[in-house]
C-alpha positions as CSV (number, residue, x, y, z in Angstrom):
1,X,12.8,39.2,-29.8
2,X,10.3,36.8,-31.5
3,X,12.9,33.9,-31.1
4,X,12.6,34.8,-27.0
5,X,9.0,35.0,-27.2
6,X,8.7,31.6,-29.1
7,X,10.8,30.0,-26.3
8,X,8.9,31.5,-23.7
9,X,5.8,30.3,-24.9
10,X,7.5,26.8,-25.2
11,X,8.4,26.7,-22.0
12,X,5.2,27.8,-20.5
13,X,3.2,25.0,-22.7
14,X,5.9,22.5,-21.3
15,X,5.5,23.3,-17.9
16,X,1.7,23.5,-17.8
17,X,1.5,19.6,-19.3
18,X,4.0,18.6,-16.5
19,X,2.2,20.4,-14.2
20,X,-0.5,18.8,-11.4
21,X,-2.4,16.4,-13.4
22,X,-6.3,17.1,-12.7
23,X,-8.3,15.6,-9.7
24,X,-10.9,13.0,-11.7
25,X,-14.8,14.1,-10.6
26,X,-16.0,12.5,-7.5
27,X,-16.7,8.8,-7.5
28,X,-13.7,7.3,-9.9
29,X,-12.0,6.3,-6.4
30,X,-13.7,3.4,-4.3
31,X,-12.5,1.3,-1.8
32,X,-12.5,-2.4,-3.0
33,X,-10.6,-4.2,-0.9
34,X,-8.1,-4.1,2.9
35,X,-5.9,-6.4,4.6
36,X,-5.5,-5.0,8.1
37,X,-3.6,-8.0,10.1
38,X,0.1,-8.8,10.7
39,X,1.4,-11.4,8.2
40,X,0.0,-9.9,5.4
41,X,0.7,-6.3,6.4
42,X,-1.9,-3.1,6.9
43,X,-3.2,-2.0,3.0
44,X,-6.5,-0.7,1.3
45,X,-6.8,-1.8,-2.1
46,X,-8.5,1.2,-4.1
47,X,-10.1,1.0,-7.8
48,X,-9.2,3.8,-9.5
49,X,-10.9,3.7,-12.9
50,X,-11.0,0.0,-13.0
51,X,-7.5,-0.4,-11.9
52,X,-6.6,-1.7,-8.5
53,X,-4.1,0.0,-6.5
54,X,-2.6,-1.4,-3.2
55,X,-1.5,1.6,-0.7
56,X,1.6,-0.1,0.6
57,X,2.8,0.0,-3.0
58,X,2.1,3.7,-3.8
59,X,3.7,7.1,-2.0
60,X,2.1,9.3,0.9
61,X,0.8,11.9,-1.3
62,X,-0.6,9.5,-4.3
63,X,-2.6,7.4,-1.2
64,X,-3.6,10.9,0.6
65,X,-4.6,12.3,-3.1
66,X,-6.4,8.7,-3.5
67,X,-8.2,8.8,-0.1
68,X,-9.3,12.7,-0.9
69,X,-11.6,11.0,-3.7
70,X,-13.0,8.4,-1.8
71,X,-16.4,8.6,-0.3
72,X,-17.3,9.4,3.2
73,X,-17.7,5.9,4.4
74,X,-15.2,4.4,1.8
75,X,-12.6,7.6,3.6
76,X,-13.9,5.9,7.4
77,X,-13.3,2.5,6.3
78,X,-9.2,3.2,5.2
79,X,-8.9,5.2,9.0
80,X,-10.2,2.3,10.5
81,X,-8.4,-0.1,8.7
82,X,-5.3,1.4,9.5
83,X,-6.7,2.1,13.5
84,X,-4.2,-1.1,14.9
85,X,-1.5,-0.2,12.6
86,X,-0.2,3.2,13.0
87,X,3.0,2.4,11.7
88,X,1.9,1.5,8.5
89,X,-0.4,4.4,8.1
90,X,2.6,6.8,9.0
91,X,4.3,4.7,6.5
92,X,1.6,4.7,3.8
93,X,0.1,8.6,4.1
94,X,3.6,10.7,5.8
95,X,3.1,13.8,7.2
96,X,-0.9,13.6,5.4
97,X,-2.2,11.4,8.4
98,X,-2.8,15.0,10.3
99,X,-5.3,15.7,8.0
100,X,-7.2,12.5,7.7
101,X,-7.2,12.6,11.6
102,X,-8.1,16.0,11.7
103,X,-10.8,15.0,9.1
104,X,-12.0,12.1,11.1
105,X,-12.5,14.2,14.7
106,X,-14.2,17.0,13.0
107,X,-17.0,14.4,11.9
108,X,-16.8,13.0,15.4
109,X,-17.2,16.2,16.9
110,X,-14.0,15.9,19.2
111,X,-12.4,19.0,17.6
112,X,-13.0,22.3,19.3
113,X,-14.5,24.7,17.0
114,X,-16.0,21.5,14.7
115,X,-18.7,23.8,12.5
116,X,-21.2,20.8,11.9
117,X,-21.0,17.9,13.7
118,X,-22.0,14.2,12.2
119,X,-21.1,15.1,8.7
């Protein structure tokens, strides 16, 4: 029994450090850079805790988890980067470009039911 115990706790430990890694406090994200024309392709350059990170070369959910930590107008900049290329935002953010939209016309008060508009 304390053999099955032991391995229980093992696996538990194991499988909370491979769990979701932690979302950093507000402000390690910031927009530093975007291409947003044809040759050189539709991208946000983000510095993540002094590291740049091109969207086009990360997933949906790493650029969606990215863009979450942004700030409000750093989060407006990336949706209007991206506002003449919807094919490289489908591309860049999948099925998360729903909820950037949906977070975008809330602040523009085009959503019914927006609770506070201009925020």
């Amino acid at each position: 029994m304390k053999r099955f115990v032991r391995l229980l706790c093992a696996l538990l430990c194991v499988s909370l450090a491979l769990g979701a890694l932690p979302v950093d406090a507000a402000g390690s994200v910031r927009l530093k850079d975007s291409s947003c024309d044809f040759v050189s392709g539709y991208y946000v350059v983000y510095d993540y805790n002094g590291t740049e990170l091109r969207s086009d070369l990360l997933g949906p959910n790493t650029n969606y988890d990215l863009w979450k930590q942004l700030s409000t107008a750093d989060k407006k900049e990336v949706l209007t980067v991206f506002a003449f290329g919807p094919g490289w935002f489908q591309e860049q953010f999948g099925d998360n470009t729903a909820k950037m939209n949906d977070w975008r016309n809330i602040r523009r008060c085009t959503t019914p039911g927006a609770p506070v508009c201009g925020r």
